[in-house]
N, C-alpha and C positions, 0 to 999 in steps of 0.2 A: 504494500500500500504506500503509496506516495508524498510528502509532506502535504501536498494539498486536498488528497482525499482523507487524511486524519483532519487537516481542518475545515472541511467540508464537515466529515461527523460531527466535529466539535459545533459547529454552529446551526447544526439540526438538533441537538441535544439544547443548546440556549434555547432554539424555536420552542423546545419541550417545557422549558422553565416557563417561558415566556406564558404559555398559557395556560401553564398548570398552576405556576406562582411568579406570577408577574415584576413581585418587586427584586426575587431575583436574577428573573432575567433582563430587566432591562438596568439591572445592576451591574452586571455580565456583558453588556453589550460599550459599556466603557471600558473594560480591559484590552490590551492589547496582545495580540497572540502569533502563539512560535509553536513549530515542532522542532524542539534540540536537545542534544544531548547534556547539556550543562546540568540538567537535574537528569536522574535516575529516577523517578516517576512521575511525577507533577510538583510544579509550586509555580506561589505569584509573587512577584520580586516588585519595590519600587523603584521607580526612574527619577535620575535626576528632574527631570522638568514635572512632576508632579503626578506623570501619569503609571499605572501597573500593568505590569508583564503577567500573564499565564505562559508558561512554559509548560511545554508537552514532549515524554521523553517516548519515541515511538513504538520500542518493544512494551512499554510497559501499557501504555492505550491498545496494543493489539493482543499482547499478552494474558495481561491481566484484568484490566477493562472489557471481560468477558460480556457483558450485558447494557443494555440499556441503565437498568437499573443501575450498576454501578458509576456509570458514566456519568447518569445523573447527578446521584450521589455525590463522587467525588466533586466533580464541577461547583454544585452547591458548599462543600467542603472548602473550596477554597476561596469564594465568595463571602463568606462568613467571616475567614480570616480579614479581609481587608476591610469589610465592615467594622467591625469591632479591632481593626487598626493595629492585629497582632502584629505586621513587618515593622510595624514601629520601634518595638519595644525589646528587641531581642538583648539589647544594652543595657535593660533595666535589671536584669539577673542576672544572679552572682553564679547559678549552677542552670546553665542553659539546658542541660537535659532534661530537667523534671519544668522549669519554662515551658518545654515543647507538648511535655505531657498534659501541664495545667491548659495549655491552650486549646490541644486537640479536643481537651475534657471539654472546657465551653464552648466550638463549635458542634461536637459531634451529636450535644444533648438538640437541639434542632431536627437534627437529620434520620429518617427510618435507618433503624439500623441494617435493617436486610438490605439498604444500597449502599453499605460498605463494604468492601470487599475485604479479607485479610483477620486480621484480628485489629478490629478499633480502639480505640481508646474511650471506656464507656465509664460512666458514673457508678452502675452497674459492676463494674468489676472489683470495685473499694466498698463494699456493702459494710463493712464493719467498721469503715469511719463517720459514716452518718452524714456523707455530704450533702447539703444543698444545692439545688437546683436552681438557675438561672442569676449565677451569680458570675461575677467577673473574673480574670485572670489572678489576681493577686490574692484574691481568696483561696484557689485551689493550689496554687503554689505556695504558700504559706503552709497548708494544710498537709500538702506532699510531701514539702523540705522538712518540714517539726516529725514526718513517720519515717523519713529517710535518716535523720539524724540517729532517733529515738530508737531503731531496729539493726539499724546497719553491723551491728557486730554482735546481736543475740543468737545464742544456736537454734533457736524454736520462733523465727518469725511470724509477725500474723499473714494471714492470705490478699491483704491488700499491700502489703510491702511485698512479697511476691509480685504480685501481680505491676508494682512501680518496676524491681527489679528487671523483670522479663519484658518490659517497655523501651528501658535504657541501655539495657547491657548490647554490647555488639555494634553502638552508634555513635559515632563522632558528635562533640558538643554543637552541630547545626543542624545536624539532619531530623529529619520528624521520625519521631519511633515508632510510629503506627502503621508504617508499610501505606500509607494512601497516598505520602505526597513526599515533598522536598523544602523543608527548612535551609536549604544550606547556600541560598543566594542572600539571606537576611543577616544583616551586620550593623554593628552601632551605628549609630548616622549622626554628623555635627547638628548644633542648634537649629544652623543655616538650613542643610539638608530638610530635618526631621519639620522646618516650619514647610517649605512649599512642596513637599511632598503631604504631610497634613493637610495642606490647603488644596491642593488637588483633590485627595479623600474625601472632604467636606463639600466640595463642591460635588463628587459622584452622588452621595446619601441625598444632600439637598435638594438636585434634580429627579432622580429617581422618588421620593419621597413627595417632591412636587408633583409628579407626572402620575403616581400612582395613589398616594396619601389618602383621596375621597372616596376610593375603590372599594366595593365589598371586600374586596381577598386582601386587601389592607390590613383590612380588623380583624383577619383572620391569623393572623400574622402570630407565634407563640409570643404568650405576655411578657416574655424577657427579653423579646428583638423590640415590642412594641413601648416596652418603660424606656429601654436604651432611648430609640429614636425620639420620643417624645421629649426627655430632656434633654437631646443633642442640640449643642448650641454650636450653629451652621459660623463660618465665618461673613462678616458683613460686606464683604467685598472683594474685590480680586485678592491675590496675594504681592503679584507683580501685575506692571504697567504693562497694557495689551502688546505695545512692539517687544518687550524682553520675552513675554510670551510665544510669541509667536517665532520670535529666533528659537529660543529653545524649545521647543514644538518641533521646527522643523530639521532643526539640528539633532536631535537624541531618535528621530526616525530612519536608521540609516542603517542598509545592510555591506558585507565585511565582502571585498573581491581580493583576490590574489593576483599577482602582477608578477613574471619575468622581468629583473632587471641587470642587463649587466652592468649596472654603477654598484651593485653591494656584490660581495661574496659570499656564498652557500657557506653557513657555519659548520652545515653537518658536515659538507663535503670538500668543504675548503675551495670553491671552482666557482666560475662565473657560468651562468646565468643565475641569479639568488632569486627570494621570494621578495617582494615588496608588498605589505599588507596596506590596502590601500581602502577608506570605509564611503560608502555614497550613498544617496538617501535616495530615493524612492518614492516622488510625490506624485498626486493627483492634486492638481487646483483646479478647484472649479471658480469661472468669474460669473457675478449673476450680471446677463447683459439685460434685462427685461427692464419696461418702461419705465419704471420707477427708481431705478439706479441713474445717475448723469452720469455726462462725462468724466467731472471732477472725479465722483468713485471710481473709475474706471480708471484715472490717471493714478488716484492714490493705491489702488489693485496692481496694480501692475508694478510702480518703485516697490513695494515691498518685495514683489514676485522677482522682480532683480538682486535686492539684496539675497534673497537667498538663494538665486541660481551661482552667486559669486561664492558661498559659500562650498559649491561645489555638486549640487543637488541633479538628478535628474529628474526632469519637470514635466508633464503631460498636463496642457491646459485645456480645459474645456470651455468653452463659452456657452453658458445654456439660458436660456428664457424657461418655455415648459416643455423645450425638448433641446439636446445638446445641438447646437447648430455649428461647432465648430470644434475639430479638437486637434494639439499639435504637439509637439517636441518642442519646448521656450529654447532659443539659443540665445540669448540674452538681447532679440529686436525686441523692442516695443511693437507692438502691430499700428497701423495708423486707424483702424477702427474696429469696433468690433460688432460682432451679426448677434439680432436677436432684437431687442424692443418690443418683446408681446409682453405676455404672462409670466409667475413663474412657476415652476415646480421644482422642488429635490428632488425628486425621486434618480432622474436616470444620470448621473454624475456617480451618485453612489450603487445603482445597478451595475454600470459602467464598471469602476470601481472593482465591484465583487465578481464581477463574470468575466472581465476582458486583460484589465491591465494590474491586479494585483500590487495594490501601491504599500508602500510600508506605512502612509497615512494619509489622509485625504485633507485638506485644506478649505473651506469654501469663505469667499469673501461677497457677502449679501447684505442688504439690507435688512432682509429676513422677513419680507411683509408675503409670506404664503403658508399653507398648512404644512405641519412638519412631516416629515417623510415616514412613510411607513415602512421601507426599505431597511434595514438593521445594516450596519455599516459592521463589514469585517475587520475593517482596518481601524485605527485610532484616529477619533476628525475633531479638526478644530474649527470653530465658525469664529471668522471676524465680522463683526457688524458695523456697518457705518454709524457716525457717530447720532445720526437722524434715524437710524433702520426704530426698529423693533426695540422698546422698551425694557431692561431689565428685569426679572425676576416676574415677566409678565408675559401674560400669553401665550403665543407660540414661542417664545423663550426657555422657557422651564421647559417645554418638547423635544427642542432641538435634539441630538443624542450627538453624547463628547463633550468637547470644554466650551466654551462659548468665553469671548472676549470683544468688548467695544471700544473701536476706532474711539480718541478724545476728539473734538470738535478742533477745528484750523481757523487758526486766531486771522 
């Protein structure tokens, strides 16, 4: 199976969230996604610019991910983590293995156990410490560290230190002990880091939360996702200004080529021709040409779409109204016009997108006055709105799907 038919599955499986429990999947459809080997089964890693990786390691989706159900499962498994912001925090403890355990403990109480695969990490398996349900990270690591301490060198342990013991033993201080996933991309993160990757997080819960919040299967939600969310306090505003955004947006979207050169020498082999690791991003922009955008947008669309083709990007522009009416390779001309002046629609930019040219993120610069797109975007997209478009925290705003960032008005 192919990296693209594992995420093909993977995003028929989000389709399955999506209508079976909506706020996770359109929680899921902000992550951004890989098949690679850097985890050994699954995890979701933060990114410098705010946004999160799902990583998918491929024998283990074809292996082990025997079912739907599991697939399910895990998926939601890792979703959970970034919700309740476990990659944050792996710095905050002093004995990372039982960390990994206390975590798995608070997502996996969510989740049917029979779409676990493996042996999970269940509340269930520490019966004789009387743990609580629906409580936080720090609770159950407290509770696991004071049995780890207290057992650790008795000849007649009880069956919940057991059961910690056979979690931990055999696993390096990153890895997740429960065989579902991969801790081992998760590391302390400076102040800097830990604030605009937060601020990314908070912006996922807050849209999601907007977009599904009024929904029956809302309040169906178990009462310990539903207490969290309810006192989550969202951030009030961006974290960084819309242009450093959008550099690092399009900057951290970039996959890794290999290069012949003979200016460096083969280390292994001492000869020329050597490797030059060389890394280039992978964009789809879309520009909205339709009646309600001017020119000016169009000229401020485009100097941006410069800056970051200097950075080294390859670029596929599309010019769309309610249908793409133009699409190209940017070499860094400006066009002297562009086609379109109807209606608008998302939709086929990000069909595009999914079916044709496989971007590592999509870009759309709009003013944003049409219905959001029904289309679930594979890749990570960012919306810059002109500084007139569409309203913050209003409307089809809170819909869009991905980060959303407003042009400042031009003095």
């Amino acid at each position: 199976m192919t990296n693209q038919n594992i995420l093909e599955e993977i995003t028929r499986t989000s389709i399955q969230l999506i209508l079976k429990e909506p706020f996770y999947g359109h929680f899921f459809s902000n992550l951004v996604r890989e098949v690679s080997d850097v985890v050994s089964t699954m995890g979701v890693a933060a990114r410098e610019d705010g946004l999160v990786t799902l990583s998918v390691n491929e024998r283990f989706w074809n292996k082990e991910l025997t079912s739907e159900e599991y697939r399910y499962g895990v998926l939601k498994h890792e979703i959970l983590h970034v919700l309740f912001k476990h990659i944050l925090m792996i710095g905050d403890y002093s004995n990372r293995q039982i960390a990994n355990v206390a975590m798995d403990m608070v997502v996996n109480q969510y989740i049917d156990k029979r779409q676990l695969p493996g042996e999970p990490v269940l509340i269930e398996n520490f019966r004789d410490m009387n743990l609580k349900r629906d409580e936080a990270v720090n609770y159950y690591y407290e509770k696991l560290l004071a049995l780890y301490r207290s057992e650790v060198r008795k000849q007649d342990p009880s069956d919940s230190f057991k059961a910690l013991k056979k979690y931990i033993d055999g696993h390096s201080d990153y890895e997740l002990s429960s065989g579902l996933g991969d801790h081992g991309q998760w590391r302390p993160l400076t102040e800097a880091e830990r604030k605009v990757i937060e601020g990314g997080i908070d912006s996922m819960i807050k849209n999601v939360v907007d977009r599904v919040g009024s929904s029956p299967q809302f309040g169906k939600l178990p009462w310990g996702i539903r207490s969290y969310l309810k006192n989550y306090q969202v951030v009030a505003g961006p974290v960084l200004d819309w242009r450093r955004v959008l550099r690092l947006f399009s900057a951290t979207s970039s996959k890794t080529f290999l290069k012949n050169t003979i200016k460096r020498f083969s280390k292994r082999y001492g000869t020329v021709p050597g490797i030059k690791v060389r890394h280039k991003n992978k964009l789809l922009i879309a520009v909205d040409t339709s009646g309600s955008t001017s020119s000016a947008d169009h000229a401020r669309f485009f100097k941006e779409i410069q800056h970051i083709y200097r950075q080294g990007a390859e670029i596929m522009v599309v010019e769309c109204d309610t249908q793409i009416q133009k699409s190209y390779l940017y070499g860094g001309q400006v066009p002297d016009y562009v086609s379109g002046r109807g209606g608008t629609s998302f939709e086929q930019p990000i069909k595009f997108a999914n079916e044709e040219y496989f971007p590592d993120a999509i870009i759309y610069f709009t003013d944003g006055h049409a219905e959001a797109p029904e289309t679930i975007p594979r890749a990570p997209m960012l919306w810059v709105v002109t500084s007139g478009g569409v309203p913050e925290n209003q409307g089809v705003w809170d819909k869009l799907p991905g980060r959303k960032v407003k042009m400042n008005k031009v003095n």
